[in-house]
N, C-alpha and C positions, 0 to 999 in steps of 0.2 A: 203538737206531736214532735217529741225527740227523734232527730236522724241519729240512722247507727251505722256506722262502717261496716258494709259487707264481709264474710271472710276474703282476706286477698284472693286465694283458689279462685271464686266462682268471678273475681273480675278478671282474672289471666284468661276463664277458660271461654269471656267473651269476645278474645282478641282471636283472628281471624289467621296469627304467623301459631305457628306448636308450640312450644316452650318444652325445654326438657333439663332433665336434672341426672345427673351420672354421677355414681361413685369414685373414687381413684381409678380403680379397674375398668371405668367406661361401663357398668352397670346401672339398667335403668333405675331411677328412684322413685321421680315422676316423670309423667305426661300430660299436659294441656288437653282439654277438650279438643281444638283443632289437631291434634296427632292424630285422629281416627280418620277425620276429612282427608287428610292428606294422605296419610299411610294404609286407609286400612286394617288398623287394630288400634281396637278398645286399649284404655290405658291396663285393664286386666290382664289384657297379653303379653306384654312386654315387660312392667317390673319387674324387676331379678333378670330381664333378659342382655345379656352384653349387646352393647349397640353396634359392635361392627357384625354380627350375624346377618342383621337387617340391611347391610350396605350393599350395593351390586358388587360383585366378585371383582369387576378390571378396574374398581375406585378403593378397595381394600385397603391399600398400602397407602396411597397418597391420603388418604381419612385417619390413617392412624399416624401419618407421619403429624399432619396438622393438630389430632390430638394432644405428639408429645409437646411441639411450642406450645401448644395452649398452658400444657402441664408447665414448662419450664419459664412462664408468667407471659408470654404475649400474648394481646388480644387479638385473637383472629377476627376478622370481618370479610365477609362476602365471601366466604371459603361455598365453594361449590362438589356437590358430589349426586350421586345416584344411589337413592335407595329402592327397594322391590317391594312394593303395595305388598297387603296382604292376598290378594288375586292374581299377581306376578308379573303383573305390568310395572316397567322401568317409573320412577318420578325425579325428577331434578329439582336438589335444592337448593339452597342460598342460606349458608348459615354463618351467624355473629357469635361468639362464644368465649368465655371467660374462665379461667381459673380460681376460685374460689378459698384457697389452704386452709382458712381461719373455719371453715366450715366442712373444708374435705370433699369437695363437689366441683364439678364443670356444670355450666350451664349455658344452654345456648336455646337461640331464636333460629326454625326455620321457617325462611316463605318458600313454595314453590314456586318454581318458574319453568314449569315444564314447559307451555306457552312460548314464555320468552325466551330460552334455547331454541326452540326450533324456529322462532323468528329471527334469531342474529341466524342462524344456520343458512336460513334462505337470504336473508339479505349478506352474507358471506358471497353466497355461491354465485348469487348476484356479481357480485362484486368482482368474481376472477372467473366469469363466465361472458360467453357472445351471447347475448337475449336470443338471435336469430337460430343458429347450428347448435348453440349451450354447449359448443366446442369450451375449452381454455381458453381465453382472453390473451391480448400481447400483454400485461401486466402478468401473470399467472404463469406463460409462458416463460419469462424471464427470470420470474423464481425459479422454477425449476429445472430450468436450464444450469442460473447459477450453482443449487446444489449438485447437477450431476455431473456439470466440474468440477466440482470440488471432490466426489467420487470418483470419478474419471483419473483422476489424478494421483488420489491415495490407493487406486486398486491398480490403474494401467491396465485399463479391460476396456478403453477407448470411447468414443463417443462421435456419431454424426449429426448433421442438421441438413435439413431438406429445406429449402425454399422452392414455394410450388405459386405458379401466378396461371391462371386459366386462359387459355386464345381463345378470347372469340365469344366470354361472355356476353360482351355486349350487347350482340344479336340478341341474345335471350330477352333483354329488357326491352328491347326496338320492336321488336316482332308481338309480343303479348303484354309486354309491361312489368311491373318489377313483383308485382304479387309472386307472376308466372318466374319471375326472375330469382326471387327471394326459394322458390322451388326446387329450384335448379341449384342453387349453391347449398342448401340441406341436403339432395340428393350428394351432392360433389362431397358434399363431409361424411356422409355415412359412406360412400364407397371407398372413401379415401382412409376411413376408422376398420373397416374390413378386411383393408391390404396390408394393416401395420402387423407387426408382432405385438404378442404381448409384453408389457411394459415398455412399450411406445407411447410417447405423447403427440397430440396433434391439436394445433391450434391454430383460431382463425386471427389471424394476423391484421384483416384488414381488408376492407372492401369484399375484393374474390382475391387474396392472396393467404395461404394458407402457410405451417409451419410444423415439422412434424422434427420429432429427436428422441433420436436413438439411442439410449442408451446401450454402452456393450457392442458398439459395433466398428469394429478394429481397423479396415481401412477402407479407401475413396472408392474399391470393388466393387464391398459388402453394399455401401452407400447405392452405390448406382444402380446394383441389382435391386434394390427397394426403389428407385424411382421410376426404374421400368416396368417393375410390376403396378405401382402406382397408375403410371403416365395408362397402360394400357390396361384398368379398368376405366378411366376416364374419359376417354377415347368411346367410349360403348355409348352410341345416342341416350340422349333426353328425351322425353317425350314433354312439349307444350301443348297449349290445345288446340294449334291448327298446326301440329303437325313435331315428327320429332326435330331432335338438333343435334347438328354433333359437334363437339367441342376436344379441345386439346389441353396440357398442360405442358408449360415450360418449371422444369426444375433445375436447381441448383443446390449443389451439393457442398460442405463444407467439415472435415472433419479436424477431431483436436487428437494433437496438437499440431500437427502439421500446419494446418490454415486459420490456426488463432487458439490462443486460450481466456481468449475471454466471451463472457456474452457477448461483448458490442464487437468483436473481430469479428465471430464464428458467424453473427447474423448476417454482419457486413460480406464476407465473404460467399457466403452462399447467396446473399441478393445480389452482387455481382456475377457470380456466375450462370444464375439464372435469368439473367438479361443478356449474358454473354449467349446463351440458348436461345433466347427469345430473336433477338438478331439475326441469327439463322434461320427464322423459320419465315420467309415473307407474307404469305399467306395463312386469313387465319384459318381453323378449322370450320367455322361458323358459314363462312363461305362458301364451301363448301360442297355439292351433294351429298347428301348421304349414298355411303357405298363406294363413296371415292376414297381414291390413296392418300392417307393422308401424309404430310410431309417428314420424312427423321428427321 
């Protein structure tokens, strides 16, 4: 028996990426078998249809910008965008794609990686996240510190930094152990996430020391009226399970430009002042009775 070469077609339409074929004008010509798996519509619905219709509306502009290199001969690879299934759900693609002149055609490979975006996504979030509070991380913090000096600076609309260290956690872990302890500083971040403005950042620094920045907030007043609203919902007992706790916060306050412009000054500055606080206080709060006065 003689072998005979397939039509090319039906071996493209058993490859598992789309395969697509566009005119100059980004009109479809063909479609792959897999364009339907992926997208949603039979290759009957789309020839003659212009392919940026089918893109997500906020990937528009950056799909068509990557169209025209393709046009003016580079090969694009791994160009990513979102297209809208036929049933309206978002999909993300991964597409290779070529200019063709000698033929008058674009043609590109997509695979999805709808999957694989929301895996780098979490492993992102991971990544400039506290596992424990999923506060901001000190890495995460320090970005956005850096750009909100650089804000800061081009607007003159100011900026503070709080450094916040808890008296008296330690009780918490000594008394029920760090589960119960681990409870108590998620508690401490959500009240502490409750007291900010919005477009405040807050972030767990480390251990029980926390870190919150202001953006927009013009001097060392402004600052300190936010740590006492701070300090005094934290101040409100814990509850463990033999019994509540009440705890303190020592803050320190540091604003730009007076007390630095840089990340590593502003931080510096407000961890010094927050131990300048902490010194003051002899007694921790943990100590304590509940209902007792606790120290200014």
């Amino acid at each position: 028996m003689t072998a005979t070469m397939p039509p090319l077609t039906e071996i493209l339409d058993l490859l598992p990426d789309a395969i697509c074929v566009v005119d100059a004008d980004g009109r479809y010509l063909h479609v792959s078998a897999a364009y339907e798996r992926i997208f949603g519509y039979a290759p009957s619905d789309v020839v003659g249809r212009a392919m940026i219709e089918l893109v997500h509306p906020d990937d528009r502009e950056a799909t068509l910008a990557a169209a025209q290199r393709i046009m003016d001969g580079t090969l694009q690879r791994h160009f990513r965008n979102r297209y809208l299934r036929k049933d309206g759900r978002a999909v993300d693609v991964q597409w290779s794609a070529r200019w063709l002149p000698q033929y008058g055609v674009r043609v590109a490979i997509g695979r999805e990686v709808t999957e694989l975006r929301r895996e780098e996504a979490e492993l992102e979030h991971l990544a400039r996240h506290d596992a424990l509070t999923d506060l901001p991380n000190r890495y995460h913090l320090q970005r956005e510190l850096r750009l909100a000096l650089e804000r800061a600076a081009e607007t003159g609309t100011g900026l503070a930094v709080l450094y916040l260290d808890l008296d008296g956690f330690k009780a918490a872990n000594d008394r029920c152990g760090h589960a119960a302890g681990d409870r108590v500083l998620c508690d401490a971040a959500h009240r502490l996430l409750e007291g900010l403005r919005q477009g405040d950042l807050l972030a767990r620094f480390g251990g029980d020391e926390f870190v919150a920045l202001l953006p927009g907030c013009r001097d060392a007043a402004s600052a300190h009226n936010v740590a006492d609203a701070l300090r005094t919902r934290l101040r409100a007992p814990f509850e463990l399970p033999d019994g509540p706790i009440q705890l303190d916060v020592s803050i320190g306050t540091a604003c730009f430009p007076d007390d630095g412009a840089s990340v590593e000054s502003l931080l510096v500055q407000a961890d010094r002042a927050m131990y300048a606080i902490k010194r003051t206080r002899p007694h921790h709060a943990a100590d304590m009775p509940i209902g007792a006065a606790l120290p200014d």
